[in-house]
C-alpha positions as a Python dict, from the first residue, in 0.01 Angstrom:
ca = {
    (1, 'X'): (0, 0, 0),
    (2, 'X'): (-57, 384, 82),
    (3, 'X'): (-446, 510, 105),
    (4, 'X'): (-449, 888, 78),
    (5, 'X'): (-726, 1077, 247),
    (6, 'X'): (-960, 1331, -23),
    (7, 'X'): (-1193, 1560, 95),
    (8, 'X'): (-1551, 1548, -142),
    (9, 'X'): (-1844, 1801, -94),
    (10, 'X'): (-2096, 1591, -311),
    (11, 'X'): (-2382, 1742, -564),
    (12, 'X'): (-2634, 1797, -269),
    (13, 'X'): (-2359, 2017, -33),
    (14, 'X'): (-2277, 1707, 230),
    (15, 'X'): (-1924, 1662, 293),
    (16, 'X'): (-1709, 1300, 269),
    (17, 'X'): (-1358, 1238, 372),
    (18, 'X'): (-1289, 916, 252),
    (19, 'X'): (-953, 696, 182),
    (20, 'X'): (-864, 599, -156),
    (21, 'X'): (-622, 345, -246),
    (22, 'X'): (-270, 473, -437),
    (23, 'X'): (-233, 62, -576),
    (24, 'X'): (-518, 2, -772),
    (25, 'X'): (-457, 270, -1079),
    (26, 'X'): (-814, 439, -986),
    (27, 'X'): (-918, 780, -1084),
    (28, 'X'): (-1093, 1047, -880),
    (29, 'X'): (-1411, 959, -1073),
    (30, 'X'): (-1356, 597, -981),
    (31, 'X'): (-1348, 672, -616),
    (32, 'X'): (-1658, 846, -613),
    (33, 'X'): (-1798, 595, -758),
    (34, 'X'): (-1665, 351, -566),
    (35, 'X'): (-1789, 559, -224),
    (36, 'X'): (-2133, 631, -420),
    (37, 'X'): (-2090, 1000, -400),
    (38, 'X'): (-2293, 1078, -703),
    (39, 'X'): (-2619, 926, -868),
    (40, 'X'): (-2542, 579, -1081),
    (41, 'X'): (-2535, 744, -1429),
    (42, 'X'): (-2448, 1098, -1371),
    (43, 'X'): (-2106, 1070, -1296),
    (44, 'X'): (-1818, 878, -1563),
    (45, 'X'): (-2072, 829, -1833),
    (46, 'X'): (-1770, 827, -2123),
    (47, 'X'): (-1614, 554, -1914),
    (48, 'X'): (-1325, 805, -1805),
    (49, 'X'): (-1231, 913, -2146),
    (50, 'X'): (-1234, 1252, -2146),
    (51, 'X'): (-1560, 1295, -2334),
    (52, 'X'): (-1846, 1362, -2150),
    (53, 'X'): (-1777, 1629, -1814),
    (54, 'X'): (-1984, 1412, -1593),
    (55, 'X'): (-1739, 1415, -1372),
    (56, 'X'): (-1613, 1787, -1318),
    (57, 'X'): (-1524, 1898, -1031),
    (58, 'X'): (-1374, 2190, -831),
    (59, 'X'): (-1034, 2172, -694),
    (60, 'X'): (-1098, 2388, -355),
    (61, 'X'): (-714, 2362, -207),
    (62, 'X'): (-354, 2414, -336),
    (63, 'X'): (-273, 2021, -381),
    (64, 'X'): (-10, 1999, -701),
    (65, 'X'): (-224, 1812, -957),
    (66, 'X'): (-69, 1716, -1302),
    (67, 'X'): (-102, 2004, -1594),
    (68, 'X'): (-500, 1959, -1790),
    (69, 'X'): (-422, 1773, -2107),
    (70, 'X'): (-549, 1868, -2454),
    (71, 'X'): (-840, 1637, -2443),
    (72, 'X'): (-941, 1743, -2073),
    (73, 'X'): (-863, 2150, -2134),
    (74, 'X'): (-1142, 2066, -2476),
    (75, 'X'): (-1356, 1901, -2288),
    (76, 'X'): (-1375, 2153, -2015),
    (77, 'X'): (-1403, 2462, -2320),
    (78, 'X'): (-1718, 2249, -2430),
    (79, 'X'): (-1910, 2187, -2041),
    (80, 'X'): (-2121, 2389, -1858),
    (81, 'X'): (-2015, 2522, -1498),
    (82, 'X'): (-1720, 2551, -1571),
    (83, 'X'): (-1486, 2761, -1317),
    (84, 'X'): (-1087, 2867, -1331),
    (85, 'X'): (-1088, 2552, -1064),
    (86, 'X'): (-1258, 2323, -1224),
    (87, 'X'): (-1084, 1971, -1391),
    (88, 'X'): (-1230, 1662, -1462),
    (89, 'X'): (-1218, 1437, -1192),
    (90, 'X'): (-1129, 1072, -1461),
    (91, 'X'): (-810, 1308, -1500),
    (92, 'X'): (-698, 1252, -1164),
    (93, 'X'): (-547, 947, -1046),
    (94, 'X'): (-511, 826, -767),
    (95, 'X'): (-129, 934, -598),
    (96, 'X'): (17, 992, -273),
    (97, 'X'): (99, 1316, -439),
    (98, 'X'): (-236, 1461, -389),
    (99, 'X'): (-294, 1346, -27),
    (100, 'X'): (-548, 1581, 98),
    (101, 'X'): (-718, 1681, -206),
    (102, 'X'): (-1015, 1898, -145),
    (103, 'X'): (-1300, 1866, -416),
    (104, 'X'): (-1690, 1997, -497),
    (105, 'X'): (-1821, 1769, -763),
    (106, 'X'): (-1980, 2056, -1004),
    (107, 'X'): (-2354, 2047, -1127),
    (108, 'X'): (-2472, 1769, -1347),
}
């Protein structure tokens, strides 16, 4: 089991580094649930399907992060606050490949 370490500045500006597993098949929106970085019910309200933007976020450093698919890159087109940085945090799993991720969850 590998944990990699992520970097989160939450909704209200305060800054987490936390571990997340690489072994359970979570996504970036999982973990911040998981670390109850966000209100309950303002962050993953599709589930993690791609259909809501609850949880965008703002990549903030050069970690390699897998190409936006269709579904995310419409999803994104349709949601407010949206940035050149910004991807939707269900998108992300959990990898030793991004190991140091830096992240701003956007605006609900």
């Amino acid at each position: 089991m590998m944990d990699v370490t992520l970097k989160i500045t939450d909704r209200q500006g305060q800054f987490h580094e936390i571990q997340a597993p690489t072994d359970m098949n979570m996504n970036l929106m999982e973990v911040v649930r998981m670390y109850e970085l966000a209100e309950e019910g303002t962050i993953g309200i599709c589930g993690g399907m791609a259909m809501c933007a609850s949880c965008q976020c703002y990549v903030l450093n050069d970690v390699t992060l897998p190409e936006k698919s269709d579904d995310e890159e419409a999803m994104l087109w349709e949601a407010f606050n949206v940035k050149g940085n910004s991807r939707l945090g269900c998108q992300i799993h959990i990898t030793p490949e991004i190991d140091g991720l830096e992240i701003e969850l956007a605006p609900e």
